[in-house]
TORKOL-4160 file (C-alpha; in steps of 0.2 Angstrom, whole numbers, padded with zeros to 4 digits, m for minus):
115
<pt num="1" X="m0051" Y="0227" Z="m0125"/>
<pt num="2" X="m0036" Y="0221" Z="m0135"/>
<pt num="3" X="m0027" Y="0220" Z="m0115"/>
<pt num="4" X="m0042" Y="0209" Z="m0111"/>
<pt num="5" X="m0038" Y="0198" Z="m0126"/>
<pt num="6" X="m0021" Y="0197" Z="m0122"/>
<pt num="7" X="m0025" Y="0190" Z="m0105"/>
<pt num="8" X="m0036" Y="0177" Z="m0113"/>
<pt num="9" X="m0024" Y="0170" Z="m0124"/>
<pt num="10" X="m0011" Y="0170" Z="m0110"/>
<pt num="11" X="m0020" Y="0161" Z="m0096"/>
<pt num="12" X="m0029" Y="0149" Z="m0112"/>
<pt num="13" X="m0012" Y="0143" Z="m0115"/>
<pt num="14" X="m0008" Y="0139" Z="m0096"/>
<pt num="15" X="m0024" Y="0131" Z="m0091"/>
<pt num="16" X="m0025" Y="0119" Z="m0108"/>
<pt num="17" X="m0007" Y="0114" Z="m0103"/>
<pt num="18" X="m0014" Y="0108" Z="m0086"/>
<pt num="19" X="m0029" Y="0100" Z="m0094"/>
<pt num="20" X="m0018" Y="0092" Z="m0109"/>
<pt num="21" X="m0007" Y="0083" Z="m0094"/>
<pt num="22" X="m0022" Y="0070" Z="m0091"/>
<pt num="23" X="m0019" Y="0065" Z="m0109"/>
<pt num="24" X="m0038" Y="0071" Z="m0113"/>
<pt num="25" X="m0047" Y="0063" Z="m0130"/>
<pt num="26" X="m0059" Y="0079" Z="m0127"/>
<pt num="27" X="m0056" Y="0097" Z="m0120"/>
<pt num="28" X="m0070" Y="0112" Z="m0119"/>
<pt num="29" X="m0066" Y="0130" Z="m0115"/>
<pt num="30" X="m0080" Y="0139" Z="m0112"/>
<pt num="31" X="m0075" Y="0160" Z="m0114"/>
<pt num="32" X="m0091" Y="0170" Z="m0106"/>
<pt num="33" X="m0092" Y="0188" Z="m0101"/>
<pt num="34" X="m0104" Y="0192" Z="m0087"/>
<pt num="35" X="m0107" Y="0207" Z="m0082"/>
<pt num="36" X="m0090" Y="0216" Z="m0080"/>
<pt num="37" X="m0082" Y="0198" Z="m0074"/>
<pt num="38" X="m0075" Y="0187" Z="m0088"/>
<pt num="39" X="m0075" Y="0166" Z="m0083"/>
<pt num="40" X="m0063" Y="0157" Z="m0094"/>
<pt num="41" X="m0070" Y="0136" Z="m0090"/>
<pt num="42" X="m0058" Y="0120" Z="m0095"/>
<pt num="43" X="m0067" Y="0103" Z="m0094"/>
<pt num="44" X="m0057" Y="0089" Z="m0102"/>
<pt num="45" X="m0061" Y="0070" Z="m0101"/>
<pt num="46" X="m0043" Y="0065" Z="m0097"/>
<pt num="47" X="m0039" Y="0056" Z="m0079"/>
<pt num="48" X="m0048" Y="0059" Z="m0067"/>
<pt num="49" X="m0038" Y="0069" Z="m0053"/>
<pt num="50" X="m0041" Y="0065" Z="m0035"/>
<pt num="51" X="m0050" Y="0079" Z="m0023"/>
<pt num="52" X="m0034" Y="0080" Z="m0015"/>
<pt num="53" X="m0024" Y="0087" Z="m0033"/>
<pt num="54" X="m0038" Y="0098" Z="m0035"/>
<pt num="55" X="m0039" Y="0105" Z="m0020"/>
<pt num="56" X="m0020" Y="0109" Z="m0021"/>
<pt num="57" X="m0021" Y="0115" Z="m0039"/>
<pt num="58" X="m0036" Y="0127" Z="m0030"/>
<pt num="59" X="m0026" Y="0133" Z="m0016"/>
<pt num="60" X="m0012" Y="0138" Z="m0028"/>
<pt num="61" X="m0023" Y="0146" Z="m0041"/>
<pt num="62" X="m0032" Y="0158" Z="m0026"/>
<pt num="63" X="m0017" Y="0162" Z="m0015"/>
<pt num="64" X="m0017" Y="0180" Z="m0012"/>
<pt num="65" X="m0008" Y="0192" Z="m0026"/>
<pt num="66" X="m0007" Y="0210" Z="m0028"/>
<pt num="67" X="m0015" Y="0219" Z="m0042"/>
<pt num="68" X="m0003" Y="0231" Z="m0046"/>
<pt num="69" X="0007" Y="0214" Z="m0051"/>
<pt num="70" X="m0007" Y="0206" Z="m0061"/>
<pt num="71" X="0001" Y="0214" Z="m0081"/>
<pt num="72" X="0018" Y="0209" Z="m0074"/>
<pt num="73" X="0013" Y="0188" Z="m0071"/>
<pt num="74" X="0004" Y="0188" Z="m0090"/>
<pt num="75" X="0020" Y="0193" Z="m0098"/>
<pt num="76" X="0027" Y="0177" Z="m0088"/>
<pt num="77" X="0012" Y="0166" Z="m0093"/>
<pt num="78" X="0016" Y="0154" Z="m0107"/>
<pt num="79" X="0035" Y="0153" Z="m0100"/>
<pt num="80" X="0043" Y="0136" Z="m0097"/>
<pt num="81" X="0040" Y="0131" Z="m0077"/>
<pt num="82" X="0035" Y="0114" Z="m0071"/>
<pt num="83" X="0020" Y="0104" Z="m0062"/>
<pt num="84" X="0008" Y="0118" Z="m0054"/>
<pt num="85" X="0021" Y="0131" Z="m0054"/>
<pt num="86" X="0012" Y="0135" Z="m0071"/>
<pt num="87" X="m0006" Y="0140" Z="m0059"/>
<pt num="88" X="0005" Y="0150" Z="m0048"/>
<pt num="89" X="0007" Y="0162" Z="m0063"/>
<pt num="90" X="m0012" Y="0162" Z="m0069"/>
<pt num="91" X="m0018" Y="0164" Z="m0049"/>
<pt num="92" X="m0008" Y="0183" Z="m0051"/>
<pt num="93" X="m0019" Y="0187" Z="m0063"/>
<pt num="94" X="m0036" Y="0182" Z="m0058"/>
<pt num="95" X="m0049" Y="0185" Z="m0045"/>
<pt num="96" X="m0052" Y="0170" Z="m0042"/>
<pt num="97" X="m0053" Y="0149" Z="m0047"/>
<pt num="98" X="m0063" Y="0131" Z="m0043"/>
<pt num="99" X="m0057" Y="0117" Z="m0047"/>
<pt num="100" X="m0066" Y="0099" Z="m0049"/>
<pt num="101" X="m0064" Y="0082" Z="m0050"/>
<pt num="102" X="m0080" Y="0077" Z="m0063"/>
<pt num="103" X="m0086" Y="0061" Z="m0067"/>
<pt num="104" X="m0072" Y="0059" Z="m0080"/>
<pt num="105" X="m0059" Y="0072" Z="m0080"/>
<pt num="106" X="m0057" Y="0089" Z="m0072"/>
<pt num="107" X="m0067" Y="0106" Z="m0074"/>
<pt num="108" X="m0058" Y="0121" Z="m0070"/>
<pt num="109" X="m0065" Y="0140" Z="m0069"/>
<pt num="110" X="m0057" Y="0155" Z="m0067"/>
<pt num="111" X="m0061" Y="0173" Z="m0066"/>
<pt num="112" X="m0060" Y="0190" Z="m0063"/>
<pt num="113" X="m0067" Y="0208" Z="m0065"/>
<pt num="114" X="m0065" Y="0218" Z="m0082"/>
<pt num="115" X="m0053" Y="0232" Z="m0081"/>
């Protein structure tokens, strides 16, 4: 469990960076365990992104990885790296990512299966 925590704090810390670069005056994480999958969910009210950004911020978040990688990218999370090279390092360690424009701001989800 204390792995599993660790991973939390780790991808929190990359995916409030990217919310926090719409200069939100609100941001919601949502942590929810369900069934053997843990979805971590980061909805801020900050600029609106267009459907293209998200789209790319997607493709980058659910590019392929390999599992025997995934402990090796969360010791890189929280590092210095710029624009979405930050998602590249949270896509190696989930299973999978949305991302959406809302009405004001961007709701992202990730998650993956419980080790």
């Amino acid at each position: 469990m204390i792995k599993q925590k660790r991973k939390i704090v780790s991808l929190l810390d990359e995916l409030l960076y990217y919310a926090l670069q719409a200069d939100p005056q609100k941001v919601v994480v949502t942590i929810e365990d369900q069934e053997g999958e843990i979805r971590i969910t980061v909805e801020d009210d900050g600029a609106q992104r267009s459907e293209e950004e998200c789209r790319q911020a997607e493709c980058i978040l659910n590019a392929p990885c390999r599992n025997e990688m995934k402990d090796y990218y969360s010791g890189l999370a929280g590092e210095e790296t710029v624009g979405l090279g930050r998602l590249q390092v949270v896509g190696m360690m989930i299973d999978g990512a949305r991302v959406e424009p809302g009405d004001k701001g961007t709701r992202l989800s990730v998650w993956w299966a419980q080790q």
